[in-house]
C-alpha positions in Angstrom: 47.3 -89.9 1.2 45.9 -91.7 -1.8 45.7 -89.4 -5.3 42.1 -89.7 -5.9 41.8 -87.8 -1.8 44.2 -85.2 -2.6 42.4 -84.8 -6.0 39.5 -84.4 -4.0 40.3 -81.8 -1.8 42.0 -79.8 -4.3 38.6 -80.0 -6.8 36.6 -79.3 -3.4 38.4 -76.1 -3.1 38.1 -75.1 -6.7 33.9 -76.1 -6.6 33.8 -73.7 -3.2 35.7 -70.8 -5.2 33.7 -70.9 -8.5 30.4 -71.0 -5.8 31.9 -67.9 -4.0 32.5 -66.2 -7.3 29.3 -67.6 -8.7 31.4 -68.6 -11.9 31.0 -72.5 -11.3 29.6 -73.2 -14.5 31.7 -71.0 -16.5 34.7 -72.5 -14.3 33.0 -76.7 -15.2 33.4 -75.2 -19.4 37.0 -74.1 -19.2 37.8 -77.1 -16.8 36.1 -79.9 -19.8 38.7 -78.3 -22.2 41.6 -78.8 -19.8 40.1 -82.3 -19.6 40.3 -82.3 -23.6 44.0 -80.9 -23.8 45.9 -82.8 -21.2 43.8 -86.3 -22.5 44.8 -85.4 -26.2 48.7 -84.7 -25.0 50.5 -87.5 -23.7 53.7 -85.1 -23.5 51.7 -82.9 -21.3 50.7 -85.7 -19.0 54.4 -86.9 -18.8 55.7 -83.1 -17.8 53.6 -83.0 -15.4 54.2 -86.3 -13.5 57.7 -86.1 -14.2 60.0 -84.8 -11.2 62.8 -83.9 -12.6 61.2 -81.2 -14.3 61.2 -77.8 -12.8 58.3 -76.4 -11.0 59.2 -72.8 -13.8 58.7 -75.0 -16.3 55.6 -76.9 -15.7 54.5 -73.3 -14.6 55.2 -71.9 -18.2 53.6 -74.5 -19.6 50.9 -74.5 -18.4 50.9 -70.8 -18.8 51.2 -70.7 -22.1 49.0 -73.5 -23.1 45.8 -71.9 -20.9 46.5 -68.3 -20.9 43.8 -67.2 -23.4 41.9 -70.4 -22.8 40.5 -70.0 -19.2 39.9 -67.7 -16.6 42.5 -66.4 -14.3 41.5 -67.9 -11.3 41.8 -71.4 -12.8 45.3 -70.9 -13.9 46.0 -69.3 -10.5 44.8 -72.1 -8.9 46.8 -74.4 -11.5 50.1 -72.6 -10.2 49.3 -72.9 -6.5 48.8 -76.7 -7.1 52.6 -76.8 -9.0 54.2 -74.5 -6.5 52.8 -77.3 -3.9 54.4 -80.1 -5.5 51.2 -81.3 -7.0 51.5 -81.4 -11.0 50.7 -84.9 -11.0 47.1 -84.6 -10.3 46.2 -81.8 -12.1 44.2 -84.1 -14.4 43.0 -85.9 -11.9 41.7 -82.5 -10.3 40.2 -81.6 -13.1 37.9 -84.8 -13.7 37.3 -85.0 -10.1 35.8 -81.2 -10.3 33.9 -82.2 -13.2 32.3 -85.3 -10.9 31.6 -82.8 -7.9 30.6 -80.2 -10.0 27.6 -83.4 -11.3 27.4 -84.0 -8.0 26.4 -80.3 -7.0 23.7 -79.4 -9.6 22.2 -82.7 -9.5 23.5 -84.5 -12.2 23.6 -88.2 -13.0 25.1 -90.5 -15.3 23.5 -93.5 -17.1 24.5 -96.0 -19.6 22.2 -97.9 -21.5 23.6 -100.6 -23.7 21.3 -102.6 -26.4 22.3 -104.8 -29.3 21.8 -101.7 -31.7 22.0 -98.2 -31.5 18.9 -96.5 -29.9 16.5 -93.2 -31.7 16.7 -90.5 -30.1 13.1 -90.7 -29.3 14.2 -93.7 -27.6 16.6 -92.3 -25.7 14.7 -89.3 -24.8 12.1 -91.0 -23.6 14.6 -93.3 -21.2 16.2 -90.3 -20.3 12.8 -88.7 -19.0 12.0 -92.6 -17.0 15.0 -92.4 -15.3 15.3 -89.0 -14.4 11.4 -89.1 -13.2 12.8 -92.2 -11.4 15.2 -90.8 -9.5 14.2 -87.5 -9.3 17.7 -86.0 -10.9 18.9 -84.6 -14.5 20.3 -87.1 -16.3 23.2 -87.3 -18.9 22.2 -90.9 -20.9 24.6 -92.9 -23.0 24.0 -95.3 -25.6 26.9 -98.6 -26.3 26.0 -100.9 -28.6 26.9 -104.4 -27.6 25.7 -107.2 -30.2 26.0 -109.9 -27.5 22.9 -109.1 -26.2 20.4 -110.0 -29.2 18.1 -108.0 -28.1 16.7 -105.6 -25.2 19.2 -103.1 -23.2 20.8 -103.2 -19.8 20.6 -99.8 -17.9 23.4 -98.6 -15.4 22.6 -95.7 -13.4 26.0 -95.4 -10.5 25.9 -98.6 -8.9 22.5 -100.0 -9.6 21.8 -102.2 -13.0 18.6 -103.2 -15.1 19.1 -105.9 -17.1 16.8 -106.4 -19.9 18.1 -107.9 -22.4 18.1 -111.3 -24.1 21.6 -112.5 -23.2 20.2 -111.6 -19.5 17.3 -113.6 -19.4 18.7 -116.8 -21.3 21.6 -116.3 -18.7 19.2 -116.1 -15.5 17.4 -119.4 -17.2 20.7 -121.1 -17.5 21.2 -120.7 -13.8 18.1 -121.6 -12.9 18.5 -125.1 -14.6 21.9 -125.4 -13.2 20.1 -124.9 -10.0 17.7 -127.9 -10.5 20.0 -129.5 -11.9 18.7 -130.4 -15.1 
């Protein structure tokens, strides 16, 4: 079974848990700083993929570095997933909660990209169009990427608006390439 399904299961299981204990946004805060502490710690990442390494060890570990940090039940569950074998994907259970979790209350991310950074006005007021657009709460980025001279390209999951300058001259250059001028 691939990572990203047994990552799946495992963060389905923690989603239904926090629902039943109606802790699940308390459990999506103390699961972004697990996110932050296992990204930031490389030797973290390799104890925990690494095999050789007893499961008492990853155990107090993890322990110690969570304790205080989060509630009980996520370090509970932590253990369960060590005991099982599982270490690897902890990480990978944690961001996959984080996407369910979006997934649950509705939440969607875009990215829009322009040739300089945006206002906040700006982005506000994209924020608002998209979300009215597709009728969900949305969490907007802004990348800046000077290729495009001018305009923005909005991704919203799988679907694209492209706005920009570098867009357009690139949809005319096809065209004449079509023509064959």
């Amino acid at each position: 079974m691939s990572v990203f399904k047994v990552a799946s299961r495992y963060a389905k299981s923690l989603i239904d848990l926090s629902q039943e204990q109606q802790s699940l946004d308390a459990v999506k805060a103390d699961i972004e700083g697990v996110i932050a502490i296992i990204k930031s710690n490389t030797e973290l990442q390799a104890v925990l993929n690494n095999p050789i390494i007893k499961t008492d060890k990853k155990l107090a570990i993890l322990k110690a570095l969570f304790q205080d940090k989060v509630k009980p039940e996520i370090l509970e569950f932590f253990n369960i997933m060590v005991r099982k074998g599982r270490a690897e994907i902890v990480y990978a259970t944690a961001l996959e909660f984080i996407r369910e979790y979006n997934e649950v209350k509705g939440i969607v991310h875009a990215e829009v990209i322009s040739a300089s950074p945006l206002s906040e006005t700006n982005l506000q007021a994209l924020k608002q169009e998209i979300s009215s657009q597709i009728n969900a709460e949305v969490i907007l980025a802004n990348k800046v990427d000077k290729s495009l001279i001018g305009g923005f390209i909005v991704k919203v999951g799988d679907r694209q608006i492209d706005a920009s300058i570098q867009g357009k001259l690139n949809k005319l250059e096809r065209h004449f390439e079509v023509q064959g001028v």
